[in-house]
Every structure is written in C-alpha cells, then in structure tokens.
Backbone as ProteinMPNN parsed JSONL, in Angstrom:
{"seq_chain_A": "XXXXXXXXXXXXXXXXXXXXXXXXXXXXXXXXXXXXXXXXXXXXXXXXXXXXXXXXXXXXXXXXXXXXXXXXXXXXXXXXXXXXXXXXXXXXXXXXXXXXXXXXXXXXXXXXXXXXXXXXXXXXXXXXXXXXXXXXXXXXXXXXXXXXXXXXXXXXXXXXXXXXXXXXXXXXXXXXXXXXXXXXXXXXXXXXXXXXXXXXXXXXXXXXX", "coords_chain_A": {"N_chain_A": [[0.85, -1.202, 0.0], [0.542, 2.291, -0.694], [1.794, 5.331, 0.736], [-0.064, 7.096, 3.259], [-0.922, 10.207, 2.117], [0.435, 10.617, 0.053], [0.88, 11.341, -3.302], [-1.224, 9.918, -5.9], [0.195, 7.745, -8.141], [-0.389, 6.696, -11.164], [1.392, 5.522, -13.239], [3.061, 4.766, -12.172], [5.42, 4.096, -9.323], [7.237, 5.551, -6.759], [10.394, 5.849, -4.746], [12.423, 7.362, -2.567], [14.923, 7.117, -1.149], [17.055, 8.089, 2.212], [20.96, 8.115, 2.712], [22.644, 4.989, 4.061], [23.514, 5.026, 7.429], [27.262, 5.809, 8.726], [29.3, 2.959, 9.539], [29.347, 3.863, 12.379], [27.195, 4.873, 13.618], [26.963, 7.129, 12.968], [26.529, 9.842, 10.115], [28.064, 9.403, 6.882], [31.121, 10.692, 6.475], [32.987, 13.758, 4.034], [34.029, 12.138, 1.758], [37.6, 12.286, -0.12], [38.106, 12.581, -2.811], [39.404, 11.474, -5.836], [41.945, 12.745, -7.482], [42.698, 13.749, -10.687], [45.704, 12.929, -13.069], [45.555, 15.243, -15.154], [47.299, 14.642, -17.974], [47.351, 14.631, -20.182], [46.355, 17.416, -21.041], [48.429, 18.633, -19.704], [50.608, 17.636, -21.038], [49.869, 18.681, -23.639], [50.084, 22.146, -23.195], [52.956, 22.042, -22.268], [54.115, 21.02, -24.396], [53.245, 22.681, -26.141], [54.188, 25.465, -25.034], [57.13, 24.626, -25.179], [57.687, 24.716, -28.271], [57.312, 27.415, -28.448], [59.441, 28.514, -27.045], [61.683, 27.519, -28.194], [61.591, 28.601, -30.484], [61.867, 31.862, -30.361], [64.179, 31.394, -28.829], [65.937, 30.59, -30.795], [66.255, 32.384, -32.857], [66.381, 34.409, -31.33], [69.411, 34.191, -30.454], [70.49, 33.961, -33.225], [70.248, 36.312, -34.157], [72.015, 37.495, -31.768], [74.324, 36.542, -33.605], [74.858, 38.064, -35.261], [72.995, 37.726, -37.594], [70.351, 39.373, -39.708], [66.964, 39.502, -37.816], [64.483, 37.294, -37.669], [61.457, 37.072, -40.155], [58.961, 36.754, -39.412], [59.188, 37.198, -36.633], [59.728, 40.082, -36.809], [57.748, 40.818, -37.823], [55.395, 40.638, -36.236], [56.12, 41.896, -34.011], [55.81, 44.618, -35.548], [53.117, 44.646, -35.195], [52.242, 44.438, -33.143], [53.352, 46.917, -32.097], [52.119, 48.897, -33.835], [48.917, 48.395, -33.625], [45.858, 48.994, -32.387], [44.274, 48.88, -28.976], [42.137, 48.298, -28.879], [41.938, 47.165, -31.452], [40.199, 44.146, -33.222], [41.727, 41.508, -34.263], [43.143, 42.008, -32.102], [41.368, 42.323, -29.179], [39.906, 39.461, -29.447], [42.301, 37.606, -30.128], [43.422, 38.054, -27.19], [41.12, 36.924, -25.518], [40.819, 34.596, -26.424], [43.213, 34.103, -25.089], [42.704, 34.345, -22.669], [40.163, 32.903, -22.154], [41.633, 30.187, -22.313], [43.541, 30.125, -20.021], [41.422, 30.573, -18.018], [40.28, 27.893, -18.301], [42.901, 25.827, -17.814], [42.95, 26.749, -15.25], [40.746, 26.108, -14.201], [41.215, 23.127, -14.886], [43.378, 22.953, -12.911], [42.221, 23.239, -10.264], [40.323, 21.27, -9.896], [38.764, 18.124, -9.389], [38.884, 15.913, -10.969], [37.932, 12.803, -12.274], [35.611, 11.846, -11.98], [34.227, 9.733, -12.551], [34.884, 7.816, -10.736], [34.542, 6.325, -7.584], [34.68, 7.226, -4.299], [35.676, 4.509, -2.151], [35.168, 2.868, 1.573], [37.803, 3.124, 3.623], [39.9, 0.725, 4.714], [42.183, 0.088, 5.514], [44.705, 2.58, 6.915], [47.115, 3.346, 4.872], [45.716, 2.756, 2.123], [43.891, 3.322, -0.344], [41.017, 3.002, -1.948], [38.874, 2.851, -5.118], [35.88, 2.303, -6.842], [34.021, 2.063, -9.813], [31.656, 4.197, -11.707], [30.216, 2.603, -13.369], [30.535, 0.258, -13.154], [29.621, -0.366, -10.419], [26.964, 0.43, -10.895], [26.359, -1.413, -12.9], [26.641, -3.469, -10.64], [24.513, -3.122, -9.264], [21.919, -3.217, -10.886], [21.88, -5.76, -11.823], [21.054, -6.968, -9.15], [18.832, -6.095, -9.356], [17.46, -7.81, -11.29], [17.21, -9.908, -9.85], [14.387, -9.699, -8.553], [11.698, -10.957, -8.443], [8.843, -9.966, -10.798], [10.873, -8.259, -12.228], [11.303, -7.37, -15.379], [12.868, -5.507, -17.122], [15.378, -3.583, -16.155], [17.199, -0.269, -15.079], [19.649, 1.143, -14.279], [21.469, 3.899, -13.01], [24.181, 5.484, -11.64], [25.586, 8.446, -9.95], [27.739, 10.587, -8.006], [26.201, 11.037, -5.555], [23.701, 10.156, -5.878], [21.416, 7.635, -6.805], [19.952, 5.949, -9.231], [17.519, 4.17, -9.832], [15.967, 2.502, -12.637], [12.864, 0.487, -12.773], [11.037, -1.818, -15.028], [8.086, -3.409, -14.31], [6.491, -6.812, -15.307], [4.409, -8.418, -13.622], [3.086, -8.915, -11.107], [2.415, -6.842, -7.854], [2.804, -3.46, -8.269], [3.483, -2.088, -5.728], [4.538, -4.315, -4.598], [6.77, -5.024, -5.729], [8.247, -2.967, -5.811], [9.085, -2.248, -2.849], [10.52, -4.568, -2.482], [12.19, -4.124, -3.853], [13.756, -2.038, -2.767], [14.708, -3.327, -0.606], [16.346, -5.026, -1.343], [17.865, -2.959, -2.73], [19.164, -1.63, -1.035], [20.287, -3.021, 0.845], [22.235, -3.681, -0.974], [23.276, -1.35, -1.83], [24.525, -0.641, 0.132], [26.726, -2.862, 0.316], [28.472, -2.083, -1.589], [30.874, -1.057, -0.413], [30.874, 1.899, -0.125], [32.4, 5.355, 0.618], [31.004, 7.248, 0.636], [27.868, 6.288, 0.44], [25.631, 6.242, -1.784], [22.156, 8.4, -2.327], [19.908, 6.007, -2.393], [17.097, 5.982, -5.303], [14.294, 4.701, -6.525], [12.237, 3.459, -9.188], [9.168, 2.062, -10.234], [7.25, 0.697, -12.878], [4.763, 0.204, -15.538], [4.833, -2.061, -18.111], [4.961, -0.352, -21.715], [2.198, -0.066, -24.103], [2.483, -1.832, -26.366], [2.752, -0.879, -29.915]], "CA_chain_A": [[0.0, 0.0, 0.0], [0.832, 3.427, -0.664], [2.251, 6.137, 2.267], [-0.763, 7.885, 3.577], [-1.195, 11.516, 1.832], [1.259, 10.763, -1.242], [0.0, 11.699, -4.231], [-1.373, 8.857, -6.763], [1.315, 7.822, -9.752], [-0.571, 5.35, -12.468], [2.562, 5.491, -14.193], [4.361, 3.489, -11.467], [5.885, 3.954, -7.887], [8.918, 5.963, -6.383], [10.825, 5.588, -3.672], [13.72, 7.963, -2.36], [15.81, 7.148, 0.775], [18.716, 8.775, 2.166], [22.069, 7.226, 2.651], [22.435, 4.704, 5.266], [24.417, 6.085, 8.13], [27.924, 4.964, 8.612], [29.511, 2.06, 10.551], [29.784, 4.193, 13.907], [26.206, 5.318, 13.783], [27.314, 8.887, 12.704], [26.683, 10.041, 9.065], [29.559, 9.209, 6.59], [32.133, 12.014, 6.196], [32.219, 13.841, 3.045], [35.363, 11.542, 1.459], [38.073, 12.99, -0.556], [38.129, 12.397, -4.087], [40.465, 11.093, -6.47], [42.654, 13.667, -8.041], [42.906, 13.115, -11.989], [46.611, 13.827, -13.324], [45.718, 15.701, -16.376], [48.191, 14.265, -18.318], [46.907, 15.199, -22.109], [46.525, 19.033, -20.989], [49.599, 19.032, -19.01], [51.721, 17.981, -22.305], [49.991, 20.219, -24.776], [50.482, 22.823, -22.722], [54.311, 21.716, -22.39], [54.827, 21.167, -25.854], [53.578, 24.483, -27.314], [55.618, 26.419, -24.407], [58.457, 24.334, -25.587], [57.928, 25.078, -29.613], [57.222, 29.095, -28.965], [60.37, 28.934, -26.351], [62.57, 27.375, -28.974], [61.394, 29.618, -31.861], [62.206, 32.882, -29.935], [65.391, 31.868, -28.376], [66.82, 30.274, -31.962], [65.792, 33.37, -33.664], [67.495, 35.533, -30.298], [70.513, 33.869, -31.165], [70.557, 34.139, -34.821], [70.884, 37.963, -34.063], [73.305, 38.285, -31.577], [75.468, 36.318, -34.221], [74.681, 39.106, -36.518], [72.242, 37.383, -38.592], [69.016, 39.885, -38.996], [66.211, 38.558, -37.057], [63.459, 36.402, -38.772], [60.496, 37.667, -40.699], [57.749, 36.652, -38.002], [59.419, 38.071, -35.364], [59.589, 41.618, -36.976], [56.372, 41.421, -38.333], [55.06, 40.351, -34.933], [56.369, 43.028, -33.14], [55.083, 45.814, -35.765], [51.948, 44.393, -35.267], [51.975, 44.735, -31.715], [53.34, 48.338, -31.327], [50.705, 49.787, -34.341], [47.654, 47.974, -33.284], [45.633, 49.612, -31.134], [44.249, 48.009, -27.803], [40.632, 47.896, -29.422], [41.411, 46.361, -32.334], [39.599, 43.25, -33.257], [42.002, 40.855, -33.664], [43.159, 42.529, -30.288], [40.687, 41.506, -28.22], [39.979, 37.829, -29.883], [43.713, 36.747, -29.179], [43.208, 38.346, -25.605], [39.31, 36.664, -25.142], [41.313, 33.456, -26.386], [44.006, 33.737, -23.603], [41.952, 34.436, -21.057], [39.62, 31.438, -22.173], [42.606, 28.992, -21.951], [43.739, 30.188, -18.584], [40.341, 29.962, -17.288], [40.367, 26.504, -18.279], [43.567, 25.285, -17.322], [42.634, 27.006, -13.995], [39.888, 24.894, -13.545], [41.483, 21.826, -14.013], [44.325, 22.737, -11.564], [41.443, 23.356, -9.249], [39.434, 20.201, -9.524], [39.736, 16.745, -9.144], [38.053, 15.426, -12.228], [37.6, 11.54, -12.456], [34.085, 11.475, -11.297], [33.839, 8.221, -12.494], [35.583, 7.189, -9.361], [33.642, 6.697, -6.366], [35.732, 6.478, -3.337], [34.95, 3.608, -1.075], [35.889, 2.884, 2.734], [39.592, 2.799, 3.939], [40.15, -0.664, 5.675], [43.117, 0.619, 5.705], [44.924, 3.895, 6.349], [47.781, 3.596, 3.63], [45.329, 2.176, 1.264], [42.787, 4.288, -1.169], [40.383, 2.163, -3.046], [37.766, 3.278, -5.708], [34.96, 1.785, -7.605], [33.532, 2.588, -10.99], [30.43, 4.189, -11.522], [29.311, 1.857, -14.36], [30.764, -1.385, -12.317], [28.575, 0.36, -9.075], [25.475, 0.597, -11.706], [25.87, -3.007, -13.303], [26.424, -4.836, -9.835], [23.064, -3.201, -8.317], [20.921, -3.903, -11.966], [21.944, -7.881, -11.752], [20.429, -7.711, -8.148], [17.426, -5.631, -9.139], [16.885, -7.915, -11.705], [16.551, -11.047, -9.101], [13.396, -9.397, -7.6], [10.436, -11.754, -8.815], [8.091, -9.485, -11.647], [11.511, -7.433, -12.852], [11.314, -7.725, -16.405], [14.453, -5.064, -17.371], [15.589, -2.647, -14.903], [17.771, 0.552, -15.297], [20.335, 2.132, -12.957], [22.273, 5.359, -12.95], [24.674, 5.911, -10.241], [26.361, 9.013, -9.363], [28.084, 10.324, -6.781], [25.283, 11.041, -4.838], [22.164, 8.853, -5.915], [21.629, 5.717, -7.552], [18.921, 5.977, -9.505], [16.733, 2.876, -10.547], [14.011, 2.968, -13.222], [12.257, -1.006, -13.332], [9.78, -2.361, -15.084], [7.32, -4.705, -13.745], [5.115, -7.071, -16.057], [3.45, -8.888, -13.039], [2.754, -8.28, -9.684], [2.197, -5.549, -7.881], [3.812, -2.607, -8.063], [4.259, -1.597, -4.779], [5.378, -5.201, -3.771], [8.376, -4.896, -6.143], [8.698, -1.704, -5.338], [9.456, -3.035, -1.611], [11.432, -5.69, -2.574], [13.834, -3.303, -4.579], [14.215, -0.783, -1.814], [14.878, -3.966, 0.45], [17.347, -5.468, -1.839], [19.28, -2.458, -3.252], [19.036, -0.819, 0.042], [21.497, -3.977, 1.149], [23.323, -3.482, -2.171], [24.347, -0.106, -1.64], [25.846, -0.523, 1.833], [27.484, -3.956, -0.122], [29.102, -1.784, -2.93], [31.816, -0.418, 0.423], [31.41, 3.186, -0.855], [32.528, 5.713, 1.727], [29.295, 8.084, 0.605], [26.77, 5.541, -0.239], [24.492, 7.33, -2.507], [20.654, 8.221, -2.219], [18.621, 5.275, -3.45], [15.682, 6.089, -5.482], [13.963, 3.026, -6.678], [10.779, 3.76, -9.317], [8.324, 0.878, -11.087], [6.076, 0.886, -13.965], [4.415, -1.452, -15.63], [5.259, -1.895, -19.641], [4.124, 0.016, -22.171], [1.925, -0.692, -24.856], [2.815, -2.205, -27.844], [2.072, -0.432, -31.077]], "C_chain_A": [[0.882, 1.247, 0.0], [1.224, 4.358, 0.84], [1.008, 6.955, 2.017], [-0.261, 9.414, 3.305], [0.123, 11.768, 0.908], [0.45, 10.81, -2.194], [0.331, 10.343, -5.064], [-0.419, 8.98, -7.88], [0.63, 6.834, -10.739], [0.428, 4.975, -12.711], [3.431, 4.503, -13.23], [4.325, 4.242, -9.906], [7.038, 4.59, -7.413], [8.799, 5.615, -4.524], [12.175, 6.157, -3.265], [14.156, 7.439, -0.742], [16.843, 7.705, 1.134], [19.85, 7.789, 2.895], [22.249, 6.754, 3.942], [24.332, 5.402, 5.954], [25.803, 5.107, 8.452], [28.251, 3.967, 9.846], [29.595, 2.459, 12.351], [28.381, 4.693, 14.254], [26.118, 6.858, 12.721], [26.853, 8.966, 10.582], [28.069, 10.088, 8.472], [30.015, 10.605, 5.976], [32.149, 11.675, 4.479], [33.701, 13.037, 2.555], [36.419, 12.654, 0.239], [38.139, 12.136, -1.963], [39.353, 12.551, -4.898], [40.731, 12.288, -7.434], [42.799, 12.956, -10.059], [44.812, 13.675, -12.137], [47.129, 14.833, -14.181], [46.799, 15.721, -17.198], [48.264, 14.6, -19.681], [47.143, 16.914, -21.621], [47.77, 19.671, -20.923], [50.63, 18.594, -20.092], [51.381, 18.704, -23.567], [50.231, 20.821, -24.208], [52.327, 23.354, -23.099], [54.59, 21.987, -23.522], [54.468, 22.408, -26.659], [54.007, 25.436, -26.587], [57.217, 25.984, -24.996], [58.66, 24.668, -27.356], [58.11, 26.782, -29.543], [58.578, 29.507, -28.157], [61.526, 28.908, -27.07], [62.888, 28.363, -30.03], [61.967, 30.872, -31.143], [63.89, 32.712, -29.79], [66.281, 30.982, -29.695], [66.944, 31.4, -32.857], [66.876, 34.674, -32.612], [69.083, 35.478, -30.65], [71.047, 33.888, -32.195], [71.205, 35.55, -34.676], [71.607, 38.16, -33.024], [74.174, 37.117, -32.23], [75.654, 36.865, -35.331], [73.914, 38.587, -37.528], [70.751, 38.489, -38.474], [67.751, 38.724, -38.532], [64.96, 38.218, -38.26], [62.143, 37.28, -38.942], [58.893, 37.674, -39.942], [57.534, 37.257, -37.749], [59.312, 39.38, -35.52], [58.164, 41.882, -37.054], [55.46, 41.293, -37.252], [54.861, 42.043, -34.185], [56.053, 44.748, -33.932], [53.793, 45.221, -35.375], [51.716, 44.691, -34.087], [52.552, 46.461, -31.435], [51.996, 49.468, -32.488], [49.423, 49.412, -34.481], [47.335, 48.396, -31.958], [45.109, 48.156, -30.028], [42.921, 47.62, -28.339], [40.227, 47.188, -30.897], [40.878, 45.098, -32.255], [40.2, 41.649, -33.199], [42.998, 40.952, -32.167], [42.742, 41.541, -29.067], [40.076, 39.996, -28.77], [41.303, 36.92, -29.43], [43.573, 36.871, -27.664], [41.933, 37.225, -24.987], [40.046, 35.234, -25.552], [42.113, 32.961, -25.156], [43.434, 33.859, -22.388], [41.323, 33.401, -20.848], [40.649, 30.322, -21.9], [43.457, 29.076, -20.803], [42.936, 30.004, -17.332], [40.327, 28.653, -17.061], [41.749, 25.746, -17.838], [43.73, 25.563, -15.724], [41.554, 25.993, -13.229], [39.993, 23.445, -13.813], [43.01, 21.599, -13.031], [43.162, 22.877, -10.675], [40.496, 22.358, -8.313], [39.737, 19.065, -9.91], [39.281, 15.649, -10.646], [37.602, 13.74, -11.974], [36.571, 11.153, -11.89], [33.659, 10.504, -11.744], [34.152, 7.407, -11.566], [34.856, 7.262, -8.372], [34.865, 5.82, -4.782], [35.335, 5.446, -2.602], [35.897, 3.605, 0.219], [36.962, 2.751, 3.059], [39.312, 2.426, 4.823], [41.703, -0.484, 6.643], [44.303, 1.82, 5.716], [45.713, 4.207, 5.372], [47.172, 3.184, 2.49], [44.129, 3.153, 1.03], [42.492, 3.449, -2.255], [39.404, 2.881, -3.547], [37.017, 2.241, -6.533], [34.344, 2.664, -8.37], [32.305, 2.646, -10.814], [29.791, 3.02, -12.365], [29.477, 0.465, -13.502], [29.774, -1.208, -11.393], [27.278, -0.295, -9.78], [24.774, -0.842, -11.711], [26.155, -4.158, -11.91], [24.44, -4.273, -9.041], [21.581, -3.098, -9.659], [20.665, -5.12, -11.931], [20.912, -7.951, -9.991], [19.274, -6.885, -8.179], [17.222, -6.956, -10.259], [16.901, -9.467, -11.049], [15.1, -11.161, -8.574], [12.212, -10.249, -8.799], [9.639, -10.459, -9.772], [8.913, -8.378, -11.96], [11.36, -7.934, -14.292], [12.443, -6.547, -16.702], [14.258, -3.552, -15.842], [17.16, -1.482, -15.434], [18.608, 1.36, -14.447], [21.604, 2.909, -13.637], [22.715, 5.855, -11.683], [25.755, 6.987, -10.642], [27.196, 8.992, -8.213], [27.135, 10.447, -5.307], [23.981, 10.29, -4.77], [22.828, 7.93, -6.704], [20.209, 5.785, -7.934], [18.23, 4.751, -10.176], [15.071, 2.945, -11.066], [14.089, 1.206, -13.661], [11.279, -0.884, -14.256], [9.331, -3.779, -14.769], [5.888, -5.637, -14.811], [4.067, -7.872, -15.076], [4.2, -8.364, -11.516], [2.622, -7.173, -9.19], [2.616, -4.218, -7.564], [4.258, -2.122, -6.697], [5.601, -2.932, -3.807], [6.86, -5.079, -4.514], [8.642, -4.144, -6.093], [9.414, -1.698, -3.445], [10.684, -3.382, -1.415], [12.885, -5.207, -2.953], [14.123, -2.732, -3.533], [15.055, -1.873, -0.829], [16.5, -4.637, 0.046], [18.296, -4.635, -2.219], [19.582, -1.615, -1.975], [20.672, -1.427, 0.634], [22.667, -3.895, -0.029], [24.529, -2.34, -2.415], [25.348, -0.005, -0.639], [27.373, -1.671, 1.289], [28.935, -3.148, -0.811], [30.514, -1.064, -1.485], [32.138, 0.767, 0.303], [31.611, 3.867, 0.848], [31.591, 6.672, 1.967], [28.584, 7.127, 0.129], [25.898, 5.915, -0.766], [23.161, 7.202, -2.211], [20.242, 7.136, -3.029], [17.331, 5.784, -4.141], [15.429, 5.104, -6.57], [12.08, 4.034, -7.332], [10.162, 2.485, -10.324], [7.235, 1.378, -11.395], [5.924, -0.383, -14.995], [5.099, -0.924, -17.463], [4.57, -1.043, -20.637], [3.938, -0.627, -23.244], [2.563, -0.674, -26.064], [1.817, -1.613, -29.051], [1.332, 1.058, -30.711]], "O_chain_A": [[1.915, 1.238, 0.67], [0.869, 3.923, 1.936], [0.826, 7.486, 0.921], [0.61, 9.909, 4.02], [0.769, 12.816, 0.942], [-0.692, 10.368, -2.065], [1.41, 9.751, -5.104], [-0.207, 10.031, -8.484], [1.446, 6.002, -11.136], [0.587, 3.797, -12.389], [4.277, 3.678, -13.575], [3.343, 4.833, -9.455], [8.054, 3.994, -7.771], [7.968, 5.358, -3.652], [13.145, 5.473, -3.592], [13.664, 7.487, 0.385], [17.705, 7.858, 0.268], [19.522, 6.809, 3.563], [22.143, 7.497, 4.918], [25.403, 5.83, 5.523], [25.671, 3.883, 8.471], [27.67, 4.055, 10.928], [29.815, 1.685, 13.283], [28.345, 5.015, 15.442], [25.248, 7.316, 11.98], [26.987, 7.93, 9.931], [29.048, 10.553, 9.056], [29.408, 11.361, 5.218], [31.832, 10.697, 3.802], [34.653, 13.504, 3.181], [35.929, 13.706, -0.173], [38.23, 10.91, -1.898], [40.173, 13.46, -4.77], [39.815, 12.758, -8.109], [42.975, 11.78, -10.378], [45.22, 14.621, -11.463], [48.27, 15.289, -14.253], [47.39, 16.799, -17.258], [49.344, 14.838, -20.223], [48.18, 17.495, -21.943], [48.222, 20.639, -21.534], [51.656, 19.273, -20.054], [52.177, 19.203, -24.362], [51.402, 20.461, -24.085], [52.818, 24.299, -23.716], [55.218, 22.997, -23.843], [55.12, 22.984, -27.53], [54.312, 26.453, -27.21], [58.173, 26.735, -25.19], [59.817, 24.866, -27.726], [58.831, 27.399, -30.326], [59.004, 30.64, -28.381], [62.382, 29.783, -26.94], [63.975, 28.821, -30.383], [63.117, 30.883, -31.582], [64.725, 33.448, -30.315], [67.451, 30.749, -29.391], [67.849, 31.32, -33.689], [67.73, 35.471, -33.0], [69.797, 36.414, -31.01], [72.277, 33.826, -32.179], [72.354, 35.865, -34.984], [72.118, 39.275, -33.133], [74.881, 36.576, -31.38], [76.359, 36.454, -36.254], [74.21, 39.095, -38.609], [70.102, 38.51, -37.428], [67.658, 37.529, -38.813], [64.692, 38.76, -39.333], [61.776, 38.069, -38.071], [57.989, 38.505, -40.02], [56.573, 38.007, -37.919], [58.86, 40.03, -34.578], [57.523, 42.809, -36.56], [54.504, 42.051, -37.413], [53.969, 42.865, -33.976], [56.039, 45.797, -33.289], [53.302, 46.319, -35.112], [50.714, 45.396, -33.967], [52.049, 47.105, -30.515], [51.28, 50.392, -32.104], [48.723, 49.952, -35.338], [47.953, 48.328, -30.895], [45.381, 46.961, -30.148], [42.633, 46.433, -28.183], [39.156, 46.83, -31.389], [40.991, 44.654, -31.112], [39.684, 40.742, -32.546], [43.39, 40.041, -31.438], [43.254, 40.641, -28.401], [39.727, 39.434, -27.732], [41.361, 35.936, -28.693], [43.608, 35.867, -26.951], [42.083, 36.811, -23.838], [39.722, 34.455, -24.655], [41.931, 31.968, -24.452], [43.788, 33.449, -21.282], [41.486, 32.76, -19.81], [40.265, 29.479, -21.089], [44.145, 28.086, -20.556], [43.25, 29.592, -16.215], [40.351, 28.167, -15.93], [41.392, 24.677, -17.343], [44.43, 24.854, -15.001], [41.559, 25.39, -12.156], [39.258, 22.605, -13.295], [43.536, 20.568, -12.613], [43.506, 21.991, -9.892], [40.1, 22.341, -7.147], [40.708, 18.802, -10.619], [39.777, 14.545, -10.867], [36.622, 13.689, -11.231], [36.568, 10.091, -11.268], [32.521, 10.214, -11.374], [33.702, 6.261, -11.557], [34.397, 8.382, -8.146], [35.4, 4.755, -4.474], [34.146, 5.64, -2.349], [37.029, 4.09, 0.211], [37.298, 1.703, 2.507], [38.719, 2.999, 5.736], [42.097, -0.759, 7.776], [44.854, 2.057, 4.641], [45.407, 5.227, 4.755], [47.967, 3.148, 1.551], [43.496, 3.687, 1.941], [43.223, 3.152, -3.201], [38.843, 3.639, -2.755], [37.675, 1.267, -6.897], [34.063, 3.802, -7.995], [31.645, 1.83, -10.171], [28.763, 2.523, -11.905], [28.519, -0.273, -13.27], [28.86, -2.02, -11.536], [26.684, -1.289, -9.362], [23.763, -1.35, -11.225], [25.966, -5.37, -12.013], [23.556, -4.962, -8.533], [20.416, -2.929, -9.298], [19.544, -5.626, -11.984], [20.179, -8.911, -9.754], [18.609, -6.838, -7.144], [16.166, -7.363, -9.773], [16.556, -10.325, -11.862], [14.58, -12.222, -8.227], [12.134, -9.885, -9.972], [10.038, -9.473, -9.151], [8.282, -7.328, -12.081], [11.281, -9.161, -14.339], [13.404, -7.09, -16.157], [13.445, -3.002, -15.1], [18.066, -1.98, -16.103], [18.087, 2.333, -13.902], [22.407, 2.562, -14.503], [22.04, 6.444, -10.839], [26.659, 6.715, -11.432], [27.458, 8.006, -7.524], [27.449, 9.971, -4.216], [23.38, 9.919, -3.762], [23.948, 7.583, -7.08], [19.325, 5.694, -7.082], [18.657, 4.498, -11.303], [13.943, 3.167, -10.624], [14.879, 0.679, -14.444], [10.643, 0.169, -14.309], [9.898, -4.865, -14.89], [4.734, -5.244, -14.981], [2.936, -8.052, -15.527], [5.21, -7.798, -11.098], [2.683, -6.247, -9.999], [2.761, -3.966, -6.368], [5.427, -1.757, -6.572], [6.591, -2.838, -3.081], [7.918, -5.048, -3.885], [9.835, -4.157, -6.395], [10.313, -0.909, -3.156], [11.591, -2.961, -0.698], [14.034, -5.542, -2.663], [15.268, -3.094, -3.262], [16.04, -1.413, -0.251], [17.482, -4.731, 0.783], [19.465, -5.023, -2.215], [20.484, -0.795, -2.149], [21.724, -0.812, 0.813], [23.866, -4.062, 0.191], [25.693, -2.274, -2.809], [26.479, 0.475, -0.56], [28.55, -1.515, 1.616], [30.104, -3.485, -0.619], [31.251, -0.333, -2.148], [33.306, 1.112, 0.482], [31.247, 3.343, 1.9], [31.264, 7.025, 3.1], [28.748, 7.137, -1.091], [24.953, 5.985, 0.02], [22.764, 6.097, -1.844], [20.202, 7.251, -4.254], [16.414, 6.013, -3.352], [16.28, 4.763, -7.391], [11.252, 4.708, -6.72], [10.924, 2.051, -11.188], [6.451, 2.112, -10.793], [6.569, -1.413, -15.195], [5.604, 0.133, -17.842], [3.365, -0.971, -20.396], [4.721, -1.469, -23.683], [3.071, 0.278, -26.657], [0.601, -1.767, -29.166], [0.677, 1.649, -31.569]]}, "name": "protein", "num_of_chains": 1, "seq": "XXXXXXXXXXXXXXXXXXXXXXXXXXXXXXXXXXXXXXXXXXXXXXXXXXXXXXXXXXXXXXXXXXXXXXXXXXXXXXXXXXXXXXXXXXXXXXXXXXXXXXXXXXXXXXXXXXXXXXXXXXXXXXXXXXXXXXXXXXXXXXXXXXXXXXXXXXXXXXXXXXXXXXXXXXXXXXXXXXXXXXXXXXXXXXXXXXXXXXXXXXXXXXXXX"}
C-alpha cells in the first residue's frame, strides 16, 4: 500500500531514501576524491611552451650572431606596437588567452575523475575506488533477481543511484518493496565511503504499437 497523503502515480511507484548512516552510527564524512593527473593538458600545454620557447630563443641567437632577425618576429612586433588596444584581432587573441587560462585554472582546481567513487579505507595507507558503471551493473543484476523485474535501469552518481524497473506482473508496490529492500542492502554492499541516495521507481510496460 501506498504512504498515507502521497500523491497517486498510475505510471508506477517511487521511492527515495537517504544514505544509510555509517559504521559508527554517525553520518559518513564527506570523502576525498580522487585527483585526476591531467596528463593530455599538461603535455599540450608543455609542448607548445616548448615550440614558442625554442622559436624565440633560436631566432634571439641568430641575431646576436649578426644574422638579422626572422620575418615573423619583426612582423610580430610591428603588429603589436601599431595595433591599437581595441582592435579586433586585439581583443579575440586576448578573449582566447583568457579562455585557456580559465580553463587550465579549472582543471588545476578540480579533481576530475568522477567516475571514481571512493569507497571505505580498511586501511589507512590504502585508497580504493569503484567505478560508476561497475557500481550501476552490480546493483541492476540484483534488481533484476526481484520476482516481476522484467528489465531494470540504474544510474549511479556520486550522490544517488537511480533505478528505473519495469514490472510485467505483480504488484507494483510489492516490487517496489522488494527493490528498496534489496538495493538498500546493495548499496551498503558496494563499500562506498558516501553511499548514494537510493531512489527506486516501477512501472508497468508500455503498450505495444
């Protein structure tokens, strides 16, 4: 049966819970998250400081061995003392550098690999993670044990775990139950160190044609 003074769903059944609390009673601390090492950014970067560092100081050298300096570089540097500050491509090169400092700002800032979900430390020199999609596909296989699952759908973040079933028999609230009962145990299983919100919803199939 339904919770007294929820509103009716035809369409199916939800069910949100919040994360069970951790092994000491206490709610689980917020964990720290795996650092990515941006390793693609961090050598473009490298390598076109190292091509524009070379070009300058092979070209610096050229002229103090009395060679005049290269055709770029001059034309560069008129370009930069008789262009004003408002010209157009002005502010586009500028509105470029600023865009690619923004962005390499924000991934020195953040940890990226949010596919990583930290789980409990058994041990203090030890940092284990689990995948969201591994997370997803171990708590789908045990929604789809529950008696009148016919396919079932999960989406785990770092914060929920979202499960959309469908049910071709019985009745929705009983497998609606049954899931909450089973992934409820599933989530605490998966050893995360935030165990995400469950929400658990069933509907029946739709029609054909």
């Amino acid at each position: 049966m339904s919770e007294p003074g929820a509103a009716e769903q035809p369409a199916g059944t939800v069910l949100e819970k919040t994360p069970p609390p951790g092994p000491d009673g206490a709610a689980a601390p917020d964990p720290r998250r795996f650092w990515s090492a941006r390793k693609v950014p961090a050598g473009l970067l490298a390598l076109l400081l190292l091509v524009i560092a070379v070009a300058f100081l092979y070209d610096i050298v050229a002229v103090r061995a009395g060679r005049p300096a290269m055709g770029w570089r001059r034309e560069l540097a008129r370009q930069l003392a008789e262009r004003p500050l408002d010209d157009v491509w002005v502010l586009l090169g500028a509105g470029i550098a600023a865009a690619l400092g923004l962005w390499l700002l924000l991934l020195a800032l953040t940890p990226g690999l949010r596919a990583l979900l930290p789980m409990r430390r058994t041990h203090p020199d030890v940092r284990a993670a689990l995948d969201r999609d591994a997370a997803a596909m171990a708590l789908r296989d045990r929604a789809m044990e529950i008696a009148g699952v016919q396919t079932a759908r999960v989406r785990v973040t770092r914060r929920r775990a979202d499960v959309r079933a469908v049910s071709h028999f019985r009745e929705l609230d009983d497998v609606r139950a049954d899931l909450d009962a089973v992934l409820a145990d599933a989530v605490g299983g998966l050893g995360l160190s935030r165990p995400p919100a469950l929400s658990v919803r069933v509907r029946r199939p739709g029609r054909k044609g």
